[in-house]
C-alpha positions in Angstrom: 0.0 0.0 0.0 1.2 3.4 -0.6 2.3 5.9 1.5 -0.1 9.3 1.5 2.3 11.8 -0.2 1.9 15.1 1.7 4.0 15.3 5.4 2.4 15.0 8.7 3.6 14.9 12.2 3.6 11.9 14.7 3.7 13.0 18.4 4.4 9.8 20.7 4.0 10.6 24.5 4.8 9.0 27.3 5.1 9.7 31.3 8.3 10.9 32.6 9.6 8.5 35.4 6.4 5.9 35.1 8.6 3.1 36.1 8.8 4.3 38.9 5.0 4.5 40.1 3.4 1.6 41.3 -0.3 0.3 42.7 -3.2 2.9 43.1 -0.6 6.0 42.1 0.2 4.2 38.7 -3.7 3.6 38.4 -4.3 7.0 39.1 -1.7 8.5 37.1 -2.7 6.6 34.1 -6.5 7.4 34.8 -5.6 11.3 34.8 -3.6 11.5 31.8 -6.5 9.6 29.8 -8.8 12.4 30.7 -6.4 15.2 29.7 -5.7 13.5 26.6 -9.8 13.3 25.8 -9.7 17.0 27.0 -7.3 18.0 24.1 -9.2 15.9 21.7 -11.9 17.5 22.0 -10.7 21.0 22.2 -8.4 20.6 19.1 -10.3 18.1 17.2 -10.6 20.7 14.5 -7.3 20.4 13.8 -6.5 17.1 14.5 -6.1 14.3 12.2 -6.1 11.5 14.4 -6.7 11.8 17.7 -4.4 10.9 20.5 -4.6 7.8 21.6 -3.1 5.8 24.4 -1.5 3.0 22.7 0.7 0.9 25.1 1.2 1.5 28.8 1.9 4.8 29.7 2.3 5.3 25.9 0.2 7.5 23.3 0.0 9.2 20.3 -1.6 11.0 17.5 -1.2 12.5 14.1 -1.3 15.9 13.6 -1.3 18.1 10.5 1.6 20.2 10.9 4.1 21.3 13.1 1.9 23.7 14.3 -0.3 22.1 15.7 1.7 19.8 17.2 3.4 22.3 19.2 -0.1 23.5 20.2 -1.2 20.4 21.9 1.6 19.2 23.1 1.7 22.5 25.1 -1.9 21.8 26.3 -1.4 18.7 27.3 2.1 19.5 29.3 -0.3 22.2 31.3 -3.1 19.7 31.4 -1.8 17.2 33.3 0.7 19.3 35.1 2.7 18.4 37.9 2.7 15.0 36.0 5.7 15.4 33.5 5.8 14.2 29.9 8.2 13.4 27.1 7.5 13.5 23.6 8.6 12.4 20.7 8.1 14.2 17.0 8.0 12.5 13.3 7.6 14.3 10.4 7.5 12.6 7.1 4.7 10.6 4.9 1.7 7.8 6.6 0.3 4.8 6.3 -3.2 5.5 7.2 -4.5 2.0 5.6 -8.0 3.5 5.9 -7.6 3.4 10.1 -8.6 6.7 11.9 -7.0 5.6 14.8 -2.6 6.6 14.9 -2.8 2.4 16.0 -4.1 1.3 12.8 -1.5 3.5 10.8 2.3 3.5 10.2 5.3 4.8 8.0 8.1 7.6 8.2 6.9 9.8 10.4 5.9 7.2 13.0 9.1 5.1 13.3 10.5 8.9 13.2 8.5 10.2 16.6 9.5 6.3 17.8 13.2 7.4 17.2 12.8 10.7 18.5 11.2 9.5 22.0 14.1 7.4 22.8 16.8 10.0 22.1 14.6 11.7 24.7 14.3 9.4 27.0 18.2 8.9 26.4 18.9 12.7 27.0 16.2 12.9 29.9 15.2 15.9 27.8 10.8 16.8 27.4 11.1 16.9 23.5 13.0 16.0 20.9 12.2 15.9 17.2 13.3 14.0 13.8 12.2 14.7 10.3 14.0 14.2 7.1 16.1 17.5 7.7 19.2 16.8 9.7 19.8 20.9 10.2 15.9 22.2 10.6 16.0 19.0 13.6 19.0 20.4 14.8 17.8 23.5 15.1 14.5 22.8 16.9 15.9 20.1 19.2 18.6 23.0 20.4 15.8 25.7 21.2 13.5 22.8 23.1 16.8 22.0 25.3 17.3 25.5 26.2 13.8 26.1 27.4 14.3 23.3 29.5 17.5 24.4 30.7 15.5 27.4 31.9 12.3 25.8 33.2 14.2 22.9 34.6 14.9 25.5 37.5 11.4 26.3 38.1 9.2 25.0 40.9 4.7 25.1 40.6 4.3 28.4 41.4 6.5 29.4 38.3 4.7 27.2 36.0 1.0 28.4 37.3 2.2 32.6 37.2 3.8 31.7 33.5 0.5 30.1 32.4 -1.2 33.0 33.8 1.2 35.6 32.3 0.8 33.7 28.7 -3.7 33.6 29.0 -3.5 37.4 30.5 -0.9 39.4 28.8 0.3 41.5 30.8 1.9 41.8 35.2 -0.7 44.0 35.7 -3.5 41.3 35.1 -1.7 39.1 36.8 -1.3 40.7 39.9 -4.8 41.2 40.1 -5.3 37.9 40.1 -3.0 36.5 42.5 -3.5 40.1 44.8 0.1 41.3 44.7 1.8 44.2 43.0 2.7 44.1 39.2 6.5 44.8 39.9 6.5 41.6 42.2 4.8 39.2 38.8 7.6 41.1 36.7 10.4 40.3 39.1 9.5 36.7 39.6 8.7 36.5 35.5 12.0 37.9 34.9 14.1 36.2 37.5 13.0 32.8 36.3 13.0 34.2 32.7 9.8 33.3 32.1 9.8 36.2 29.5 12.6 34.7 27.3 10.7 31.4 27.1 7.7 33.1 26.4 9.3 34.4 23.4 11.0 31.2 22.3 7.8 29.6 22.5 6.3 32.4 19.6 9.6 32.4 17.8 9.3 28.7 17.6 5.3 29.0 16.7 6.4 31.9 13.7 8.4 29.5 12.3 6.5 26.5 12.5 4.0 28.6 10.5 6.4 29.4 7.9 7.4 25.9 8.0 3.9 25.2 7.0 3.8 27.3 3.7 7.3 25.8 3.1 6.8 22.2 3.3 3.4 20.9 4.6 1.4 22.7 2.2 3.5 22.6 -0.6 3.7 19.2 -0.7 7.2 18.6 -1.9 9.2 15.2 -3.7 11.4 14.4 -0.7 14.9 13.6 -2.6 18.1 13.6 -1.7 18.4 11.7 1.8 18.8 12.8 5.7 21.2 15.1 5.2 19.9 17.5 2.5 15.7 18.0 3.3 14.7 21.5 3.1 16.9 24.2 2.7 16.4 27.1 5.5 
């Protein structure tokens, strides 16, 4: 059978540390990320092309249209199911969908990709990592995803829950409001942490995704040449 021609993205996901959980915790860990990934099913299912789907274990994954998207609900889902912490893994290339709606009943590139890409996580003990048929674009990616964790790999749960705010809200000010403390304390704590600089690697990475999109996704190029060549940037 075929392989569809156009590029998507796999996401695999799995649960940071689940060996370690056992009995009624691992039960209840497993229950919790189900939910959270129905939650983002439903929110994105717009945009989705096959929902995600928990496919072995504490392992799940879906197929998304671009990178994009996937960057989209991947960040949903981290905030979802927060303090519980994820690793992903991302495929780009072509899919077998062998009429299946389900990621289960597909395969191809872009799958054994985000497979590949999920254990060089899990290797690294990094929260993403990413593999496409572009050696450079994945280097380039996989070095801005370590350096936000770098950064956020100092932060505790109130960091987290005043960046989340700070991202919804827009502004210190609103903020502030909201947790009944002054503006210049939010921006201190934002800035200390800098919270701002990976709010702006986050959009950086989202502007180029976009462009990515017009470049490669909807263009629907021959892929030719091998690993090493891919798409020029």
């Amino acid at each position: 059978m075929d392989a569809d021609r156009r590029l998507y993205v796999v996401v695999i996901g799995d649960i940071q540390g689940s060996k370690r959980l056992t009995g009624n915790h691992r039960y209840q860990t497993q229950l919790f990320i189900k939910s959270s990934i129905i939650q983002v099913n439903e929110e994105y299912h717009s945009l989705i092309e096959a929902p995600f789907t928990i496919t072995k274990g504490d392992e799940f994954q879906g197929l998304l249209p671009n990178l994009e998207v996937a960057f989209q609900t991947i960040l949903a889902l981290e905030r979802i199911t927060f303090p519980v912490q994820l690793r992903f893994g991302i495929g780009v290339g072509e899919v077998l969908k062998m009429g299946g709606r389900l990621p289960i009943e597909m395969d191809g590139p872009a799958f054994h990709r985000a497979n590949e890409a999920l254990q060089v996580a899990k290797r690294k003990r990094c929260w993403m990592s990413l593999k496409s048929h572009d050696h450079q674009m994945d280097l380039l990616i996989n070095t801005i995803f370590h350096l936000i964790q770098a950064i956020r790999s100092k932060w505790n749960d109130r960091h987290f829950k005043l960046y989340w705010k700070y991202k919804d809200l827009g502004t210190y000010r609103e903020v502030a409001a909201e947790e009944g403390v002054t503006p210049q304390a939010i921006g201190d704590i934002l800035k200390n942490c800098r919270a701002v600089e990976v709010k702006q690697a986050e959009e950086n990475l989202f502007r180029y995704f976009r462009w990515l999109n017009q470049q490669i996704f909807q263009s629907n190029p021959q892929l030719v040449g091998g690993e090493e060549e891919g798409i020029p940037l």
